[in-house]
C-alpha positions, 0 to 999 in steps of 0.5 A: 478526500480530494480537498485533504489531498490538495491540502497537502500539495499547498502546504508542502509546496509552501514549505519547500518554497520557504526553505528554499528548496522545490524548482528553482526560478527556471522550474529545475529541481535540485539534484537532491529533489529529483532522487528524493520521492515525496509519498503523500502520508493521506495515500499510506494512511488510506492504503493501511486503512483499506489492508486492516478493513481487509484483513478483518473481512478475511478473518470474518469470513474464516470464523463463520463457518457458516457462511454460504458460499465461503470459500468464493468469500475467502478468496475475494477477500484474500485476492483484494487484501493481495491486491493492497499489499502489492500497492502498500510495497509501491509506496513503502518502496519495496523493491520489485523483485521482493514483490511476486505477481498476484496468483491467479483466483483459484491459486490464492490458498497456494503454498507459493501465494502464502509465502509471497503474503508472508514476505510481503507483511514481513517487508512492510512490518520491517518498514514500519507499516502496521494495519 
């Protein structure tokens, strides 16, 4: 994926260069540049992969009844699909205060680890993100 990734830094580079934006002949930004943050599309669309690949294992593992050792499962699996929404509202720029610090592994069916999920999907659907 790295040959994608500096794909993208040549032809956004390029782009800014033409339009006569990016770091003028001295190496300073505009003031508009420096408040404008560039996310890469290729690390979204790599986070929203990996939030859909771990929502399906939750669901998975929540239809095997089973499934030996399933509730160890269940909060891995939530814990990472946790993990990645705290990183899908740092690239879609939630602010911090909406985003709660991981509960701990034995808190993950907690009501208050539940809510702080529900936000989190809520303020990602409302930017647009789907998974």
């Amino acid at each position: 994926m790295s040959t994608v990734h500096d794909l993208w830094r040549r032809v956004t580079r390029r782009r800014h260069a033409e339009d006569g934006h990016g770091p003028d002949r001295a190496g300073r930004l505009s003031a508009v540049e420096v408040e404008a943050v560039e996310i890469d599309p290729l690390a979204t669309l790599d986070v929203q992969f990996r939030l859909a690949l771990a929502a399906a294992e939750v669901r998975r593992i929540e239809a095997d009844p089973a499934l030996y050792a399933r509730a160890h499962h269940w909060r891995a699996a939530v814990l990472a699909y946790d993990a990645l929404l705290r990183e899908a509202c740092r690239l879609a720029g939630v602010d911090d205060e909406d985003v709660v610090d991981p509960p701990a592994p034995l808190d993950a069916d907690a009501p208050r680890a539940q809510e702080a999920r529900l936000h989190e999907e809520l303020e990602l659907t409302s930017r647009g993100w789907s998974w």
